[in-house]
N, C-alpha and C positions, 0 to 999 in steps of 0.2 A: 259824664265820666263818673266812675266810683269815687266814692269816700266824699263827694262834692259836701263841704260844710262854712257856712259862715265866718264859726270865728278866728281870727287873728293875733289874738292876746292869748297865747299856748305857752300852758303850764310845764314846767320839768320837773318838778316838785310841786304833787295835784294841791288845789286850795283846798280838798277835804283833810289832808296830811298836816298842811299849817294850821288852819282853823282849830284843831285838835291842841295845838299848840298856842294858841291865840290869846292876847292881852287881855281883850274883851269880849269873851265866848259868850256874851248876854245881848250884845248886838245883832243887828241886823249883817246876815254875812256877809255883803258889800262895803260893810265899815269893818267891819274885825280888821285889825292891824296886831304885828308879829314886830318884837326885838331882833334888830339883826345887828350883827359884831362882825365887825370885819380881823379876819386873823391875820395879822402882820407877819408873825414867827409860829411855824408851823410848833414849833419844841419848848418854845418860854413857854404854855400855857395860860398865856396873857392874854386877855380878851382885849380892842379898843372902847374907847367909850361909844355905846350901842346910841342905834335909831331907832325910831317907829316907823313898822315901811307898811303898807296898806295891802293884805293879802291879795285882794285882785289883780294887784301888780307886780307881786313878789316872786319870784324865780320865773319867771318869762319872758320871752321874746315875741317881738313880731312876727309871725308866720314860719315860728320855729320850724315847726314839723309838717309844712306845706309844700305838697312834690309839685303840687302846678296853680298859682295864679292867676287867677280868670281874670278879676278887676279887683276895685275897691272893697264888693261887696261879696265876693265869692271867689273859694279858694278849693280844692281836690288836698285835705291834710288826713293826719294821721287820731283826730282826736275822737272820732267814733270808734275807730279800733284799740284806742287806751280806754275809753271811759265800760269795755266790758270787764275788766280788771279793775277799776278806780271804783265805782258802783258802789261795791259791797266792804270798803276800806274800815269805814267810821262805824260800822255797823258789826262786824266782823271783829274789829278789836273791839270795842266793849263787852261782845259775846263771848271772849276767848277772857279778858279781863276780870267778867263777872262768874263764869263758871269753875275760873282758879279760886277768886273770892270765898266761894260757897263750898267747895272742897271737891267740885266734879271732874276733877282734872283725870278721873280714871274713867269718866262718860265718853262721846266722840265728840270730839275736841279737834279731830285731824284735819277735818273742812275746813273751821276757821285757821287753822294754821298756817294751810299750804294754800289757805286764798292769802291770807297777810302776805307768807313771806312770796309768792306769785307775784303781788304789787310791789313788793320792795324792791326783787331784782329787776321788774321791770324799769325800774328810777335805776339802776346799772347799765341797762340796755339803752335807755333814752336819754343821759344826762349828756349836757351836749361838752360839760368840762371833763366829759372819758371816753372823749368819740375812737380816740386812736385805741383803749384797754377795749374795747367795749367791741371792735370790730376785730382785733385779735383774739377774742371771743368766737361772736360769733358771725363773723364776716364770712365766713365760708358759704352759705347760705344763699349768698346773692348770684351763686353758681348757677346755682339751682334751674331749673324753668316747670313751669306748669304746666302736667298735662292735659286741661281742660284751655284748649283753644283761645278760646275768652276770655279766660283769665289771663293766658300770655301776651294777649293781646292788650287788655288794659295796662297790666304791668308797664309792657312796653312804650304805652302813652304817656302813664307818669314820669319812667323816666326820661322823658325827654321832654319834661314841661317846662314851664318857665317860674323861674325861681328868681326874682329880682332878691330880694332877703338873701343869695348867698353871699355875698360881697360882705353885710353886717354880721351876719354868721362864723366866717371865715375866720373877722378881725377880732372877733370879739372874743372867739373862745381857741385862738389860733392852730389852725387845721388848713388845710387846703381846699380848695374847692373838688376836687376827683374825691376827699375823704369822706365830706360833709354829704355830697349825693349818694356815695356809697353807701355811708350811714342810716341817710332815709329809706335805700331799698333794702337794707339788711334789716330796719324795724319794719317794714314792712311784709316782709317775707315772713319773717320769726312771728306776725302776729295777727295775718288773715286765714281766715277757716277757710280749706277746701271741706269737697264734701268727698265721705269716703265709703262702703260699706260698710263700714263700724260704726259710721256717725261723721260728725263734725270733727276735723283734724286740724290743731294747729302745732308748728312747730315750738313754740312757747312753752306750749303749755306739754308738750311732749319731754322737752328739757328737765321743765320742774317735774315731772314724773317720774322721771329715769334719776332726779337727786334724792327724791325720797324712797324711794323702791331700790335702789343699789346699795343702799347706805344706811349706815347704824344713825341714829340721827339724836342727838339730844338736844330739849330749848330750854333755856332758864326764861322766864320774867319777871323782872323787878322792878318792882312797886314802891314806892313811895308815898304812906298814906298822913303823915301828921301835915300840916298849913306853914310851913317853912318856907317860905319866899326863894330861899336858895336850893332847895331840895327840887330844883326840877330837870328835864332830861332835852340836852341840847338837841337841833334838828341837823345836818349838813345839809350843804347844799347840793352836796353827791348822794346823798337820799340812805345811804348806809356807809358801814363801815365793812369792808372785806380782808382777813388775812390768814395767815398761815397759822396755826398750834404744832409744836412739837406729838406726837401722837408714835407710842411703839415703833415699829418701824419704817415710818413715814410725816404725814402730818394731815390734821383735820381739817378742810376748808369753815372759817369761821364768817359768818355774816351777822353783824347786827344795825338794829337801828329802832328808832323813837317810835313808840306807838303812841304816845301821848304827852300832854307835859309832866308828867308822872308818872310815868311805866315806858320800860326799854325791854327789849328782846331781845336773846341772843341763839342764832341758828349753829349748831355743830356738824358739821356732815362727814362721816369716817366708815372708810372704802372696813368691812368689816376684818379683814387680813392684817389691818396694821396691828392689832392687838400682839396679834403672833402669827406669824408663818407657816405653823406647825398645827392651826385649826383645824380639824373635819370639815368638810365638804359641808356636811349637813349642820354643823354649827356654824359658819359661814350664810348658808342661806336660810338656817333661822332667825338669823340677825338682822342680813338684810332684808330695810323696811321697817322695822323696830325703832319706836317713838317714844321718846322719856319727856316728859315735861315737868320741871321742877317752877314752883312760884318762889320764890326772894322777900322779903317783907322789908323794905327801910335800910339796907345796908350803905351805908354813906360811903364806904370806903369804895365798894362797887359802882357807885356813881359818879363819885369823882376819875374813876379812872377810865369809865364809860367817855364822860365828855371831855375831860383829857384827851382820849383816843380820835373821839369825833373831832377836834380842835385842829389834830395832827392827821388827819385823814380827809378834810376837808379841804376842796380847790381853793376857798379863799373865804366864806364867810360862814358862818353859825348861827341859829337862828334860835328865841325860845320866848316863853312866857312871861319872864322877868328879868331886870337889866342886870341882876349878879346874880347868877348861877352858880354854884358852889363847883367849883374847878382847884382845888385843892385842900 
């Protein structure tokens, strides 16, 4: 059967995303361990007193994102089709990092962007604390069928494989069982390649395409460069932050999240009309697609209200590099 992979201990928040964040990034990566804070009050801003939880075990479950169960040792999951997006994470921000650094931010910069933010909404789509946001989304999808035979044909195997892990699933991130499987064939759909005459098609990556090519798009990244122990950038456990901006007349869909313990992103996307109503045509689709990236240098007030936000957008815990992060 497709996707057959061994492992069992499936990430929803990738271990290259915390490592990034990690206490002791000088270790061997099966010791790095991560702060984690559990938030009580989504609105105090009050962290509890933090743990040390051991990356390899940190944001996962058992056979999270496994559509059928062979045995002990062998499972049909979803984590060859995440790890082509996951890949290029750690690598990809520090190339987007170090070329704002040196002042190339006018060079092409658009690769590493739209691989980042590609992985970020992915942690949208797979987070199992947004299974019900996440398939109001893009739940529509699982309509769909394939018209390569074979493919519909395997589809159809997985979903009717054996899933002991839903019952812990279910309880754990409270969903139903009809939502939980809908969810695995909706990641699944949105993130296998058919083949097409143009090449390789996936619905995924089709999405992010059509949000940077429809839309005026601006990113800030803020950095953090002096040795401040508080000076660092919270992780959620929903993997970003998503909301609305006020914007002309409408609003900008707004996505950020941690690119490191010291560097935050933040994605703007505005349907190019909202400016004004009254735009040309041809100023309209000059815009759309149009990419501004500003770099930020140390702005404390902007970080605090980063992980503020992250505190208050988070299912329940926050994670970082040091046990007080500067949250006010």
């Amino acid at each position: 059967m497709a996707l057959a992979n061994p492992t069992w201990n499936q990430h929803y928040i990738t271990q290259a995303e915390q490592r990034l964040n990690a206490i002791d990034r000088s270790k061997p990566k099966d010791r790095q361990r991560i702060w984690a804070f559990r938030v009580d009050d989504h609105d105090s801003h009050a962290l509890a007193v933090p743990t040390k939880e051991r990356i390899k075990y940190s944001l996962s479950l058992e056979d999270l994102f496994s559509l059928h169960v062979f045995d002990e040792r062998q499972r049909a999951n979803l984590e060859s089709l995440f790890e082509q997006y996951e890949r290029k994470i750690t690598s990809d921000s520090q190339r987007l990092i170090d070329k704002l650094r040196t002042n190339q931010s006018r060079l092409n910069i658009r690769s590493e962007l739209r691989s980042i933010f590609t992985s970020k909404l992915l942690n949208f789509a797979r987070n199992p604390n947004g299974i019900v946001k996440a398939l109001n989304t893009f739940g529509a999808v699982t309509d769909h069928k394939f018209g390569d035979p074979e493919m519909q044909r395997e589809f159809a195997e997985l979903c009717a494989g054996s899933r002991p892990q839903r019952d812990t699933v279910c309880a754990t991130f409270g969903v139903s069982p009809d939502a939980y499987d809908r969810w695995l064939q909706m990641l699944y759909m949105l993130l296998i390649e058919t083949r097409t005459d143009a090449g390789p098609f996936s619905l995924f990556r089709d999405v992010v395409a059509g949000m940077f090519g429809n839309n005026f798009v601006t990113v800030f990244v803020f950095e953090y460069t002096d040795d401040n122990p508080e000076h660092v950038c919270l992780l959620s456990d929903r993997g970003l932050n998503s909301y609305e901006a006020p914007l002309g007349q409408g609003f900008a869909a707004i996505f950020e999240f941690n690119l490191n313990a010291k560097t935050f992103a933040c994605f703007s996307f505005a349907d190019p009309t909202l400016y004004s109503e009254r735009l040309p045509a041809s100023t309209i689709a000059a815009a759309s697609g149009q990419l501004i990236v500003t770099r930020v240098i140390d702005d404390i007030s902007c970080l605090v209200k980063y992980n503020q936000r992250t505190m208050s957008h988070c299912a329940s815990m926050v994670f970082g590099a040091t046990p007080s992060p500067k949250t006010s």
